[in-house]
C-alpha positions in Angstrom: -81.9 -133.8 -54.5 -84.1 -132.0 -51.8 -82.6 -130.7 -48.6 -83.7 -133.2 -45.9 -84.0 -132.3 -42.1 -82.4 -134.6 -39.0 -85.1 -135.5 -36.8 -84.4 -137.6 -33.4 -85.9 -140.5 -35.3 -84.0 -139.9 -38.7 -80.8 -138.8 -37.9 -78.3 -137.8 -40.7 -74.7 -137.8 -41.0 -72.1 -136.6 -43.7 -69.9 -138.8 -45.4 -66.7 -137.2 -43.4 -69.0 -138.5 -39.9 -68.5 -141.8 -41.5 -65.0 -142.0 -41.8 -64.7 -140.9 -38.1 -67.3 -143.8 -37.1 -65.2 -146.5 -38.9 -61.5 -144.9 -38.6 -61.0 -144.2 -41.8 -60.5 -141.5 -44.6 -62.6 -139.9 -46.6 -61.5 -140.6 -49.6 -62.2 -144.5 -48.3 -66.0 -143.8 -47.5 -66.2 -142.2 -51.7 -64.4 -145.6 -52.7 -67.3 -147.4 -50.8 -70.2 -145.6 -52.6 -68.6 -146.5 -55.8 -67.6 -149.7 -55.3 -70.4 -151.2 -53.3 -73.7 -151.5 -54.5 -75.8 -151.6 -51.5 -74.0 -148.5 -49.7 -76.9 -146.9 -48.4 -78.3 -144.3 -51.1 -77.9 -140.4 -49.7 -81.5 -139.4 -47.5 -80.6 -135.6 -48.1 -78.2 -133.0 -48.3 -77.1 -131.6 -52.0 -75.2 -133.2 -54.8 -71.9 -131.8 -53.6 -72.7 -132.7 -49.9 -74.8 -135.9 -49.5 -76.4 -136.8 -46.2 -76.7 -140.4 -45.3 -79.0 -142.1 -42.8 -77.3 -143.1 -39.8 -78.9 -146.0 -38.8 -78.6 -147.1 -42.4 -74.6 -146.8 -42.7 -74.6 -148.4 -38.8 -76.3 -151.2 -40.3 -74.2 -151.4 -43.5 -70.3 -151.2 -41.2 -71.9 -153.6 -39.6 -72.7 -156.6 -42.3 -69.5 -155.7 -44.0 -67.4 -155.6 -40.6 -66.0 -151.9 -41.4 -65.2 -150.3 -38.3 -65.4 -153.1 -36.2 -61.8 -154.0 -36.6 -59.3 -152.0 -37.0 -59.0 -151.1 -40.5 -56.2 -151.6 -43.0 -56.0 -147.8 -43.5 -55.6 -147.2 -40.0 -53.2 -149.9 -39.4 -50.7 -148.5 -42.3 -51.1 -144.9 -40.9 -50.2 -146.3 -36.8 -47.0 -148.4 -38.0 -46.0 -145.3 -40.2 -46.3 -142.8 -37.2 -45.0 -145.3 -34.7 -42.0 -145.4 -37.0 -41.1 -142.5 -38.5 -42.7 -140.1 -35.9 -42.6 -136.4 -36.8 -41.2 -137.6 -39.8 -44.0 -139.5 -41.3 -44.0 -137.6 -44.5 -41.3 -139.5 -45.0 -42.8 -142.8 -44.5 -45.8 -142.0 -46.9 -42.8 -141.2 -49.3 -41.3 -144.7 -49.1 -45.1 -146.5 -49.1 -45.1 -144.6 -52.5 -42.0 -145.5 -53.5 -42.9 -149.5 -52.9 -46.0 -148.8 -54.8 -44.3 -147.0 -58.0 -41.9 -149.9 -58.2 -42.8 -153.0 -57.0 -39.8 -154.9 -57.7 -37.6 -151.8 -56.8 -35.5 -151.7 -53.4 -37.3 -151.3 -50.5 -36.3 -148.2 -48.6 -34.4 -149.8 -45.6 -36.6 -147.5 -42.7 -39.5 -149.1 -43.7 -41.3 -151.9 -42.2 -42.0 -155.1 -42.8 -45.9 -154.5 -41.4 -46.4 -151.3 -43.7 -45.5 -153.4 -47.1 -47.4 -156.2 -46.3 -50.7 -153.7 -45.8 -50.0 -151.0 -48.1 -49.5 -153.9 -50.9 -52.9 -155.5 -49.6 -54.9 -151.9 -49.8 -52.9 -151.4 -53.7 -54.7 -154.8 -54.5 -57.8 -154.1 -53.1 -57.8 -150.6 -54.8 -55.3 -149.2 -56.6 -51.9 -147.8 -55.9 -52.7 -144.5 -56.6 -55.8 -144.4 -54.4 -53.8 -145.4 -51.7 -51.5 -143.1 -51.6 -54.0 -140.5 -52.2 -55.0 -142.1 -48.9 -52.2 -141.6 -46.7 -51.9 -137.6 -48.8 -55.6 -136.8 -47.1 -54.8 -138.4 -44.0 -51.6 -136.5 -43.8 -53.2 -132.8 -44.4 -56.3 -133.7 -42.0 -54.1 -134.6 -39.0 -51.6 -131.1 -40.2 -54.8 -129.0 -40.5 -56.1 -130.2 -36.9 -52.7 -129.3 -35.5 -53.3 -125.9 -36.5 -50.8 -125.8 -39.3 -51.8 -124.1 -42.8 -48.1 -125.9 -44.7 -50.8 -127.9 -46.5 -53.4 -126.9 -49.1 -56.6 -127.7 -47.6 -59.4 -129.7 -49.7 -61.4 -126.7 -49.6 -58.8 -124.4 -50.9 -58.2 -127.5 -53.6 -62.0 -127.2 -54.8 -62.1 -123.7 -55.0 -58.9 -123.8 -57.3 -60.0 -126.3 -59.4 -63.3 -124.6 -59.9 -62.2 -121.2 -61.0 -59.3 -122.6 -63.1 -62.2 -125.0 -64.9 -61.0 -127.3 -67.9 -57.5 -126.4 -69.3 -56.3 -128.4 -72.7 -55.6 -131.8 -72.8 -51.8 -130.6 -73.7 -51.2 -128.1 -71.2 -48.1 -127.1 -69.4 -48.8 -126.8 -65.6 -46.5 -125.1 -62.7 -46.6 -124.5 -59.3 -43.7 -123.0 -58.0 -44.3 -123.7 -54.2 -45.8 -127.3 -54.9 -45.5 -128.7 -51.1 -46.7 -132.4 -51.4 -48.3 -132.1 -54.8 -52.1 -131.3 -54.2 -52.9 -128.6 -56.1 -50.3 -129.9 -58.9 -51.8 -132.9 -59.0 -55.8 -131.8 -58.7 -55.7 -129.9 -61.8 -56.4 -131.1 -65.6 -56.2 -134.7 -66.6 -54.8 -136.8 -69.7 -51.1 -138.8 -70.3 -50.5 -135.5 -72.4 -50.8 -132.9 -69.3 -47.0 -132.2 -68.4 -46.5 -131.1 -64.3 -43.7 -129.3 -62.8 -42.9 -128.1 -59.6 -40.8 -127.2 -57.1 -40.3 -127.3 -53.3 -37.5 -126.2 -50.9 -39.0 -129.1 -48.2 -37.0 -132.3 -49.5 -39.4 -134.6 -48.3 -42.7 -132.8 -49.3 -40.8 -132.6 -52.8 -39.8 -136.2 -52.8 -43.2 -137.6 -51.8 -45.1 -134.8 -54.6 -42.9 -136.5 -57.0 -43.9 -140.5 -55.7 -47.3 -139.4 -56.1 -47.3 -138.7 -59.6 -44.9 -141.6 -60.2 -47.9 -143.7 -58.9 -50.6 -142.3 -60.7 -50.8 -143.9 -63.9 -50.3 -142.0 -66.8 -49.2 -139.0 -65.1 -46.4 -136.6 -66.3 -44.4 -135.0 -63.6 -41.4 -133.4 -62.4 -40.8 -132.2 -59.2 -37.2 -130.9 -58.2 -36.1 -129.7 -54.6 -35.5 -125.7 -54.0 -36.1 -122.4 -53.1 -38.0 -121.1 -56.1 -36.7 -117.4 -55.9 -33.3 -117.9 -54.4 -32.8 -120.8 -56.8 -35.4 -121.4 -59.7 -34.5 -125.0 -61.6 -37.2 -124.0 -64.0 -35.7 -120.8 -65.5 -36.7 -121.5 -69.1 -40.0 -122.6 -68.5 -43.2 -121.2 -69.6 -46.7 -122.3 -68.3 -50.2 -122.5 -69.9 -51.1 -122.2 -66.3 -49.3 -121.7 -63.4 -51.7 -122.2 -59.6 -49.5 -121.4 -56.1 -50.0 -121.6 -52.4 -47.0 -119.6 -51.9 -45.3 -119.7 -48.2 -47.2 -116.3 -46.4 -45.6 -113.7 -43.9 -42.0 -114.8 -45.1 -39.8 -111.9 -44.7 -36.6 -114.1 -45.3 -37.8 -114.4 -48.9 -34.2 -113.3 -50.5 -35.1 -109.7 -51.2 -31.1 -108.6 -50.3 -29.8 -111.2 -53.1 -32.3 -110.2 -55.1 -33.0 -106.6 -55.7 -32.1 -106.7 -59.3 -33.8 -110.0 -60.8 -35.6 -109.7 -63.9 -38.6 -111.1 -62.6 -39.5 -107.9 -60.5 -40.8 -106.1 -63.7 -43.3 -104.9 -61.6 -41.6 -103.5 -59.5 -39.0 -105.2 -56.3 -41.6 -106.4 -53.3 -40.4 -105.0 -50.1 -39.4 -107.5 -47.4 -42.9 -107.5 -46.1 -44.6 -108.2 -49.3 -43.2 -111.7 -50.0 -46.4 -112.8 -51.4 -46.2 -110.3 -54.3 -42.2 -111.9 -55.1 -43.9 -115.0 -55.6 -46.9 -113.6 -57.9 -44.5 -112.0 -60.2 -42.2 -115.4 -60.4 -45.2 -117.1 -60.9 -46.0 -114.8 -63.7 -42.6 -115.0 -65.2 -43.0 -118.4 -65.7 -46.6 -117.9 -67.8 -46.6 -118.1 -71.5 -48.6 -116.0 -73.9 -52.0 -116.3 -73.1 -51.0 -118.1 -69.7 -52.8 -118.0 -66.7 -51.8 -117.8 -63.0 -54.6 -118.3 -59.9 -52.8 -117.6 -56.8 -54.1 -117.8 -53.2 -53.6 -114.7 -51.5 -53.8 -113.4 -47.8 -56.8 -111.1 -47.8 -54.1 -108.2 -46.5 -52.1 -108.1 -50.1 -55.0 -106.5 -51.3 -54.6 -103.1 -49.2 -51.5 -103.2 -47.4 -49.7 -100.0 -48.1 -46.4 -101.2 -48.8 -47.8 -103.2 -51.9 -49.8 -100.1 -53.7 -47.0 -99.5 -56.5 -47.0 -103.4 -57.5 -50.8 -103.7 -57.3 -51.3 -100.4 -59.5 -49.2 -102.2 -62.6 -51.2 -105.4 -62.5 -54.1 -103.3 -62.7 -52.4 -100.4 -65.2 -51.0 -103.2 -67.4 -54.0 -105.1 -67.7 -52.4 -108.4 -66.2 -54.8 -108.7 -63.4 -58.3 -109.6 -64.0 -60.2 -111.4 -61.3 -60.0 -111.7 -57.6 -61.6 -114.1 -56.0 -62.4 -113.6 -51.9 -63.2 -117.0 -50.7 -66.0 -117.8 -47.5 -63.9 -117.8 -44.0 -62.2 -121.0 -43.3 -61.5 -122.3 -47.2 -58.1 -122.2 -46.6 -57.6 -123.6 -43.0 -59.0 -124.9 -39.8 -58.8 -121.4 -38.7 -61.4 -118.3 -40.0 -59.0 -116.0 -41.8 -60.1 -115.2 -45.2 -57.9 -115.4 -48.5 -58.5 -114.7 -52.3 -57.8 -115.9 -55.2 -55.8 -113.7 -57.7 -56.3 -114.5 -61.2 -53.8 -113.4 -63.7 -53.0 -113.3 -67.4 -50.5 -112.7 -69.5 -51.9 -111.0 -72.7 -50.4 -111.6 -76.0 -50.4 -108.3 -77.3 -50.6 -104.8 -75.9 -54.4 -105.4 -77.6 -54.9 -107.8 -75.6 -54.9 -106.7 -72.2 -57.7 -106.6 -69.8 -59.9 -103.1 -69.6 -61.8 -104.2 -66.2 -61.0 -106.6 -63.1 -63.7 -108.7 -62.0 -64.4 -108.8 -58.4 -66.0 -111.4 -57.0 -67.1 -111.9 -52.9 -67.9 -115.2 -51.8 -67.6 -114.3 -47.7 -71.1 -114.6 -47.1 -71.0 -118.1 -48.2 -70.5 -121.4 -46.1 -66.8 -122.9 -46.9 -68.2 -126.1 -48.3 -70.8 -124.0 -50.3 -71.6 -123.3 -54.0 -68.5 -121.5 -55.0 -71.1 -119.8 -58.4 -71.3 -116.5 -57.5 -74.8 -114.9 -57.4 -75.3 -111.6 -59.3 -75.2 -109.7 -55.9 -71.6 -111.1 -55.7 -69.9 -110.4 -58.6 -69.1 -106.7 -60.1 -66.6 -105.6 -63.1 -64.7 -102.6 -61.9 -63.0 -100.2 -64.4 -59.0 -100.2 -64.1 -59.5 -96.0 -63.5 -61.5 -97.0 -60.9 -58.6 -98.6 -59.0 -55.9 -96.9 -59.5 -56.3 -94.1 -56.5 -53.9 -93.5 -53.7 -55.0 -97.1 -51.8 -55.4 -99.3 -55.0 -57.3 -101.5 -52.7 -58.2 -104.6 -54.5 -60.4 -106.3 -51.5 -63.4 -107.3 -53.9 -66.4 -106.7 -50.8 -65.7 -103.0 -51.0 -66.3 -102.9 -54.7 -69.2 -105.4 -55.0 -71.1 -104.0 -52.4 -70.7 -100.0 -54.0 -72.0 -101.5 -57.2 -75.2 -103.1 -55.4 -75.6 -99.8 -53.2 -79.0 -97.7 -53.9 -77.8 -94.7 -53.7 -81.0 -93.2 -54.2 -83.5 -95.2 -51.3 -79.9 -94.4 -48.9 -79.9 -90.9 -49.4 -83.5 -90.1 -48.9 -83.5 -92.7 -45.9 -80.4 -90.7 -44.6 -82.0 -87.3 -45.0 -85.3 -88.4 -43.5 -83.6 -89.0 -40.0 -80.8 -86.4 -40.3 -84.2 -83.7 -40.4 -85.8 -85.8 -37.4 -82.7 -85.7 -35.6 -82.5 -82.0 -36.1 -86.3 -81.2 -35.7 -85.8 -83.1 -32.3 -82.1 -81.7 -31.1 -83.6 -78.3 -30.4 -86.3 -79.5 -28.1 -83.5 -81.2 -26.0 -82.0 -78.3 -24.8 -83.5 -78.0 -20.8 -84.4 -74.0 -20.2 -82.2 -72.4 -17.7 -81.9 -69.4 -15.9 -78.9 -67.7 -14.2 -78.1 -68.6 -10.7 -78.0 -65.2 -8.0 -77.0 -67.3 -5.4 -73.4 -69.0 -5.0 -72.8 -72.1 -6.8 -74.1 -75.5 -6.0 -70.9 -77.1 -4.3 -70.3 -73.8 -3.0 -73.3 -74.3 -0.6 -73.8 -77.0 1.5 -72.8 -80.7 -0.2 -72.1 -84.2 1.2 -69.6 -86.7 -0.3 -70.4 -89.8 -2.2 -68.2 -91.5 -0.2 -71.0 -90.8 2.9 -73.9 -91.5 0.6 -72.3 -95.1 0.3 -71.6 -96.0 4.0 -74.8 -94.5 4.4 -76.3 -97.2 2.2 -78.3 -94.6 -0.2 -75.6 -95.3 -3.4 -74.5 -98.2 -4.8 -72.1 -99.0 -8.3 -73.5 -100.2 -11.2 -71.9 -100.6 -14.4 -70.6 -98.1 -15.1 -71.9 -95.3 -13.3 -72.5 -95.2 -9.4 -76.7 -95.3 -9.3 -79.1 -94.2 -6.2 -81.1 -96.9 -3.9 -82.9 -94.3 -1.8 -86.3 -92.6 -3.2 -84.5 -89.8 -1.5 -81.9 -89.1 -4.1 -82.3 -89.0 -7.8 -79.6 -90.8 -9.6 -79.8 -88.3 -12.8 -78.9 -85.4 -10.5 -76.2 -87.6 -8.8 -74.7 -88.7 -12.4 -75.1 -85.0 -13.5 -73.0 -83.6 -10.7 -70.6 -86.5 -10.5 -69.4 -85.4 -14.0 -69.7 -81.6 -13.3 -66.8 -79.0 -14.0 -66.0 -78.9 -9.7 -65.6 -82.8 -9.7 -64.0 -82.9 -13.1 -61.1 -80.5 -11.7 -61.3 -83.1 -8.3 -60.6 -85.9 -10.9 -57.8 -84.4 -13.2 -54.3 -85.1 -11.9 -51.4 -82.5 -12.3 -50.3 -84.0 -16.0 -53.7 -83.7 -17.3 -54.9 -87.2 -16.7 -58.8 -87.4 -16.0 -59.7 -90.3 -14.0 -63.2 -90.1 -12.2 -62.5 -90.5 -8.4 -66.8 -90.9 -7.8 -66.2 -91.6 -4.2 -63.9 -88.4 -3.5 -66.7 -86.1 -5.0 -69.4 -84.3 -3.8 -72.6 -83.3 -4.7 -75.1 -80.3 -3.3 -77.5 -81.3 -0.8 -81.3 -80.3 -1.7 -84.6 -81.5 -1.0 -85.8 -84.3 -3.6 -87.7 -82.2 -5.7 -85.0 -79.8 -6.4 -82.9 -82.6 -7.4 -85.6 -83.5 -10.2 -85.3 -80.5 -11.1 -81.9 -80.4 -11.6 -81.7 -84.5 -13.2 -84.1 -83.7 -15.5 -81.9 -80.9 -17.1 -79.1 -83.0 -16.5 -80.6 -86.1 -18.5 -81.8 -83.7 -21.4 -78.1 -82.4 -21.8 -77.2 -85.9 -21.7 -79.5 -86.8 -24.5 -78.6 -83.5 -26.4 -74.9 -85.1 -26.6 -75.6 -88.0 -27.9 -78.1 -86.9 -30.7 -75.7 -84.1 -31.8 -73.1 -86.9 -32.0 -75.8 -88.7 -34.0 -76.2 -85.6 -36.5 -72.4 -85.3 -36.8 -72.2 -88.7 -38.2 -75.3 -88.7 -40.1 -74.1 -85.3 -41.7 -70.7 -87.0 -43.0 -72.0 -90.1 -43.8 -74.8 -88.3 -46.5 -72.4 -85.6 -47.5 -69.7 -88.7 -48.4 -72.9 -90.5 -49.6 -73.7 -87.8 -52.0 -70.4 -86.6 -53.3 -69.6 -90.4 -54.0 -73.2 -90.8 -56.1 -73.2 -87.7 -57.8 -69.4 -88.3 -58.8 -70.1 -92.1 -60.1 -73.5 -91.0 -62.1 -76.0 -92.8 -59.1 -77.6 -89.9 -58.3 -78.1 -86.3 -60.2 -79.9 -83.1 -58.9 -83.4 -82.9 -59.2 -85.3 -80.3 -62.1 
């Protein structure tokens, strides 16, 4: 499909813009495209984001009434808040359970209103899109509180991509399941078996319900703290995915310095996210996988180096994933995806870790990484005193041209040079006293007197009778300097307490063009400094790695 511009007269809107223009989700808009036949066709956009015309959908709510009233989706999600309040995941629990068991008990906190609508939608639909429903709903109005105790459907998609199809038997696990999402997103088939865990009763409960209503679906969920209290301790995973709880330091580390599952080594009380890698991994089976999403910090923080040096050592680790800002969240902060295995025999074990860097691309985006994107980086090559497994620093070293840098930075370090030396004003020694030791007027005067005003940040001339390089020059002189310096040391430029020489106006040309020479001077031998470590680091780095070599 080609990419199709707005214009004022053919304005386009996405199918989430929908939802908002007739109150409902946008699961609910997907459900009309595939279950309506006239639903406008998409006038642009991509395959994975469609653009619709809007005065085509206008039209279309219209003859089939949607957003006019107030729909049945919206209605279910008002009772359920009016009732249960801040507690509303457990009302979406209950809906569920009505809809699992139709002629079960209905829970007691639930009303009347909700049945009657939820049932109608379940007929309509289907119980399982439904509650599917109320799930999105739910991690929208969470997300826009500014909460990240949800996987987002971004974060979802990007799981689901890199874990790709898994066998029509596997065993799935997620250790830190919340409401179920990424448990639930991932494979498909009566054979799949799902287990989880969650230490939020009511997140656990309503993952559970969710299954229970999707036809066809294996699942257990039980209620816990995974590391303090793991009711799985037997099991072993084909694939294990987690969006472990981040910046815990309450994690259990005291009670549990001598588990089995830190064969890695024991995760300080900082690095909670690494204590739920390893459990993760604990619970893979031969061959097993693990994706985990990671804050972008676990990948350099000091206090993790030892841990992150045996999943590199012991070939365990073998991708990570950085993600495009705002996957995870409402909010920008980045976070990978670490992708594990546990090999079957020492043979087995992974030589290189793939690094792949997907911050340049939009959230919603292709998550296929280009070739400039993806790089395989030698386990030797990680294992140095940082063992900093942030993929950009990596991808972007094995794109670098060393060679077209190097010459580029040798070109202007010689310029640089070749022009320093001309910088430097000629000056000849002074028989007469010093400048301030003659005649000299304070700044303070020159400002009354309306000849200097402040600028940012340096005060500047507004007479033709006083040049503002000879004022800067002398302002920042050794006499004014020693003026500005307190007894502990502290320099703080008191402009209006100091005072410059007084001289007719071509003497102080003379002088502010020397001045603004040595000011230039500075600043380009700063310049050289920098260029002269950034092409010796340059060069040690490409003659170490093979990118460069001396010439014959």
């Amino acid at each position: 499909m080609q990419e199709t511009p707005a214009t004022p007269t053919n304005p386009l809107v996405t199918g989430s813009e929908i939802a908002r223009l007739a109150q409902v989700t946008r699961a609910a808009v997907s459900n009309w495209r595939r279950r309506y036949d006239d639903f406008p066709a998409p006038a642009g956009g991509g395959t994975n984001s469609p653009l619709f015309d809007l005065a085509e959908v206008q039209a279309w709510l219209n003859k089939q009434r949607k957003g006019q009233d107030l729909s049945d989706e919206v209605q279910l999600w008002q009772v359920l808040r009016g009732t249960y309040g801040d507690e509303i995941l457990g009302g979406l629990a209950d809906v569920a359970q009505i809809l699992a068991a139709p002629e079960g008990r209905k829970p007691s906190s639930l009303p009347e209103q909700a049945v009657d609508v939820a049932r109608r939608l379940a007929e309509e639909r289907s119980p399982s899109e439904v509650v599917s429903d109320l799930a999105e709903r739910f991690t929208d109005s969470v997300r826009r509180a500014g909460s990240d105790q949800v996987t987002s459907a971004r974060l979802v998609r990007a799981v689901r991509h890199f874990v790709g199809d898994i066998a029509s038997d596997a065993v799935l696990f997620d250790p830190a399941c919340g409401i179920g999402t990424l448990l639930l997103a991932i494979g498909s088939g009566p054979k799949v078996r799902r287990y989880g865990q969650e230490s939020d009763s009511r997140s656990a409960r309503f993952a559970q319900l969710r299954g229970d209503v999707a036809a066809g679906t294996h699942i257990d969920v039980e209620q816990g703290d995974s590391l303090r209290s793991d009711h799985w301790p037997d099991l072993k995973a084909d694939l294990v995915v987690c969006d472990p709880p981040v910046s815990d330091a309450d994690w259990g580390r005291e009670e549990l310095l001598l588990d089995p599952r830190w064969e890695l080594g024991t995760p300080s009380r900082a690095e909670g996210e690494l204590a739920w890698l390893q459990h993760a991994y604990a619970h893979t089976a031969p061959g097993g996988l693990v994706i985990m999403v990671m804050p972008a910090s676990v990948a350099y923080r000091k206090a993790g180096r030892r841990i992150r040096a045996e999943l590199v050592r012991r070939g365990i680790l073998t991708q990570i994933t950085a993600l495009p800002p705002g996957t995870a969240v409402a909010h920008a902060l980045p976070v990978h995806l670490w992708h594990l295995r546990r090999p079957r025999t020492p043979d087995d074990a992974a030589t290189t870790v793939r690094m792949v860097d997907l911050t340049s691309n939009e959230p919603d985006g292709p998550l296929e990484a280009g070739p400039e994107q993806v790089t395989d980086v030698a386990q030797i090559d990680l294992l140095d005193d940082l063992v900093d497994l942030t993929p950009g620093r990596y991808v972007e070293e094995s794109h670098r041209d060393y060679g077209a840098e190097y010459e580029s930075l040798r070109q202007e370090l010689a310029e640089q040079v070749h022009r320093l030396g001309g910088l430097l004003p000629s000056l000849a020694a002074n028989e007469s006293t010093g400048a301030l030791d003659g005649p000299s007027v304070s700044v303070a005067d020159l400002i009354r007197a309306g000849l200097v005003e402040f600028a940012d940040p340096e005060p500047v001339s507004t007479s033709d009778q006083l040049d503002t390089d000879f004022l800067q020059g002398f302002l920042h002189s050794t006499a004014n300097s020693r003026r500005s310096t307190s007894s502990s040391g502290t320099f703080r430029l008191d402009a209006k307490g100091a005072r410059i020489p007084q001289m007719d106006i071509d003497a102080q040309r003379r002088y502010g063009s020397a001045f603004r020479s040595l000011r230039e001077f500075e600043e380009r031998s700063r310049r050289v400094a920098e260029l002269s470590r950034q092409i010796a680091a340059l060069a040690q780095d490409g003659l170490g790695n093979g990118a460069l070599r001396p010439q014959d």
